[in-house]
C-alpha positions as CSV (number, residue, x, y, z in Angstrom):
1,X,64.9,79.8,61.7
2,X,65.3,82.9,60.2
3,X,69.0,85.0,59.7
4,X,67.1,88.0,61.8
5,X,66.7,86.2,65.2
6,X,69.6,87.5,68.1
7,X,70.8,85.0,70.2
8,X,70.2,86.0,74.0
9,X,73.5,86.7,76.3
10,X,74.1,87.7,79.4
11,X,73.8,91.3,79.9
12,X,76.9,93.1,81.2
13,X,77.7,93.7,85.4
14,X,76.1,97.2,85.8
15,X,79.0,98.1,87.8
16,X,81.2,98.1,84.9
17,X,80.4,101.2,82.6
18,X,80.2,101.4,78.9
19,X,83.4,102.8,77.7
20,X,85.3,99.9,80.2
21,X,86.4,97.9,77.7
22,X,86.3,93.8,78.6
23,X,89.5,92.3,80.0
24,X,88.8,88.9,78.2
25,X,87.1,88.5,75.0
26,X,83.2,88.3,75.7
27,X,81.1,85.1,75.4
28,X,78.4,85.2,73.7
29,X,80.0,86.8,70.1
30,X,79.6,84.8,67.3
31,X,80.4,85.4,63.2
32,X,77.9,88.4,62.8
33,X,78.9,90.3,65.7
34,X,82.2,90.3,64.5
35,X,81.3,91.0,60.9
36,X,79.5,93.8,62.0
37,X,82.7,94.9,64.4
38,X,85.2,94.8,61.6
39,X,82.7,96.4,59.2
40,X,82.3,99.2,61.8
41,X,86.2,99.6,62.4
42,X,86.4,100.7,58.6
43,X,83.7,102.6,58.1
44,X,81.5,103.9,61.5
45,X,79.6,106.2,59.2
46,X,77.8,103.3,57.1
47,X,74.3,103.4,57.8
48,X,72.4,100.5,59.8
49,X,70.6,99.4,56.5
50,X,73.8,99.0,54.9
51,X,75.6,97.5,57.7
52,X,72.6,95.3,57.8
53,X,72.5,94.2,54.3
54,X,76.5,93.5,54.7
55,X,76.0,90.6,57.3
56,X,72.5,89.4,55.8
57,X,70.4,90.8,59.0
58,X,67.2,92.7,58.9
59,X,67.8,96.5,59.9
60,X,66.4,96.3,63.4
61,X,68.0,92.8,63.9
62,X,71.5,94.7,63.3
63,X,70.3,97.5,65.1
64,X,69.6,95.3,68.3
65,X,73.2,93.5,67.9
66,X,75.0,97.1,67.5
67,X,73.1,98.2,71.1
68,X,74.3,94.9,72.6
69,X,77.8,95.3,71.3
70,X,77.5,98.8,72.9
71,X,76.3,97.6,76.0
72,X,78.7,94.7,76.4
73,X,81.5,97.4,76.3
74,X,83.3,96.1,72.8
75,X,82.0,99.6,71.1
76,X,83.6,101.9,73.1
77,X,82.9,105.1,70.7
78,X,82.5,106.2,67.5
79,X,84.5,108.9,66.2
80,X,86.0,111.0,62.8
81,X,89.5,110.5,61.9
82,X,90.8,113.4,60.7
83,X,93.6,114.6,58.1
84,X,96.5,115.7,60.5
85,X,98.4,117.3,58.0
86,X,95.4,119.3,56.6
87,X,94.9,120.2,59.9
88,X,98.4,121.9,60.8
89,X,99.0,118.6,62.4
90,X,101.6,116.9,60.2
91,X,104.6,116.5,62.5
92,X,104.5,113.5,64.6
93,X,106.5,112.6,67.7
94,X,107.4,109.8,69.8
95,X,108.6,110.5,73.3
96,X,110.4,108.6,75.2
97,X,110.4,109.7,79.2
98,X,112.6,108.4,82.1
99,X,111.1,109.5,85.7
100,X,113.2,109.9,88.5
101,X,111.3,108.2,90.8
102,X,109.2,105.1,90.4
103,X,106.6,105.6,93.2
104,X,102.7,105.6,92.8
105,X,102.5,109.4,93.6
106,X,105.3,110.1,90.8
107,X,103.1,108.2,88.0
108,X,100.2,109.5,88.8
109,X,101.4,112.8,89.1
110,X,102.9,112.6,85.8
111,X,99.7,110.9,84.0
112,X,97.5,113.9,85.1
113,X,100.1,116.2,83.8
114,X,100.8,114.5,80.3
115,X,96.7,114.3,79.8
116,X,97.4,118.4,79.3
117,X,100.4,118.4,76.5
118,X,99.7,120.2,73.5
119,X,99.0,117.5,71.0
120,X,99.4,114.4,73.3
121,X,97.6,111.9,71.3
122,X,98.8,108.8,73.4
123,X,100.7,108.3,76.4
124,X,101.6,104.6,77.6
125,X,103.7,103.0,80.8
126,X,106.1,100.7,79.3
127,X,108.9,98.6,80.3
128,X,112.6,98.5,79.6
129,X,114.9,101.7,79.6
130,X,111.7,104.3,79.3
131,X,109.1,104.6,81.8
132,X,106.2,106.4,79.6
133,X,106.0,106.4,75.6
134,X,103.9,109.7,74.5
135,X,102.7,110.1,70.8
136,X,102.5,114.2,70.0
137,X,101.1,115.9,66.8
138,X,102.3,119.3,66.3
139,X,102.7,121.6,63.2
140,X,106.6,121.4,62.4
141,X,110.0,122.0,64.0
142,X,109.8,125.3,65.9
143,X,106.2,124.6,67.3
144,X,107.7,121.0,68.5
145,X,110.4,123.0,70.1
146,X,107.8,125.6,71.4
147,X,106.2,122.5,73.3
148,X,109.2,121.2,74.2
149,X,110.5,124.5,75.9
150,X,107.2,125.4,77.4
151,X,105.6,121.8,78.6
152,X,107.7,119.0,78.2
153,X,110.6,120.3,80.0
154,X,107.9,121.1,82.9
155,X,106.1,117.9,83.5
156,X,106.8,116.6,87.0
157,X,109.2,113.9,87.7
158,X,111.2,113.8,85.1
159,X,114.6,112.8,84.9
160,X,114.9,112.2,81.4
161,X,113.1,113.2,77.8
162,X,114.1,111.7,74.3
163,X,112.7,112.1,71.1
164,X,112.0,110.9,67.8
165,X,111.0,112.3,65.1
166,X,108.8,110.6,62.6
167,X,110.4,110.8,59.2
168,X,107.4,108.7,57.3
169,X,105.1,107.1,59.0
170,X,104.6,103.7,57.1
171,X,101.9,102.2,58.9
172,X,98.7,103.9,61.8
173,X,95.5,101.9,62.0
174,X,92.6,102.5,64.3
175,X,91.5,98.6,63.5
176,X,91.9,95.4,65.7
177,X,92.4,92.1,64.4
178,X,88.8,90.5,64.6
């Protein structure tokens, strides 16, 4: 048997699209799939020859298992990271928000809202004495306040706004333990 040959799985539901990413981890993955998936977190730009030759699979063997991975929903995108800093970027802020209300319509409302600050790189529902966590880039200081006075302040809901600074960040990683 040769190292080329792709073990068949059960495609995906077609109800469930691409970018969805699996609740549960998905049978049907075995070492080379997640060789190629940890390969792929550190480097998206290798070519498929060279992703091939990595986990000992002809090109369109590899090839084949990168469409499935796609298809199965555990490649949700392939994207540049960029240099914040470089990019007038450099000042990162965590947010801690308090609604005043904890209805359906006031999370939703303030979702859609927080999808349009400035520089919002994440925003996440968490529990304990915050209701949202938002992540923001902006340049420095005065722009942070500029965002502050003009967005923050305005997003609806809200009872409460803290935040934090980042003095050095000391650890950010796009990659998932595989």
């Amino acid at each position: 048997m040769s190292a080329t040959k792709v073990r068949k799985t059960s495609a995906p539901p077609t109800s469930t699209p691409a970018s969805t990413p699996p609740s549960t981890p998905e049978p049907g993955i075995d070492r080379i799939d997640k060789a190629i998936l940890r390969l792929l977190q550190r480097d998206a730009s290798i070519s498929n020859v060279a992703l091939a030759a990595k986990v000992n699979l002809s090109p369109p063997a590899c090839l084949r298992r990168v469409d499935r991975l796609k298809k199965m929903g555990l490649i949700t995108g392939i994207v540049a990271l960029l240099n914040a800093r470089a990019l007038d970027a450099g000042m990162l802020v965590l947010i801690g928000v308090v609604l005043d209300r904890s209805t359906p319509e006031s999370f939703a409302d303030f979702e859609k809202a927080a999808a349009k600050v400035s520089g919002c790189m994440e925003c996440h529902v968490v529990t304990g004495e915050f209701d949202y966590f938002m992540l923001v880039r902006t340049r420095d200081s005065d722009s942070f306040n500029r965002l502050h006075a003009q967005q923050l302040l305005y997003l609806p809901g809200v009872r409460q706004i803290r935040s934090f600074v980042v003095l050095k960040q000391v650890l950010s990683t796009t990659e998932l333990p595989i």
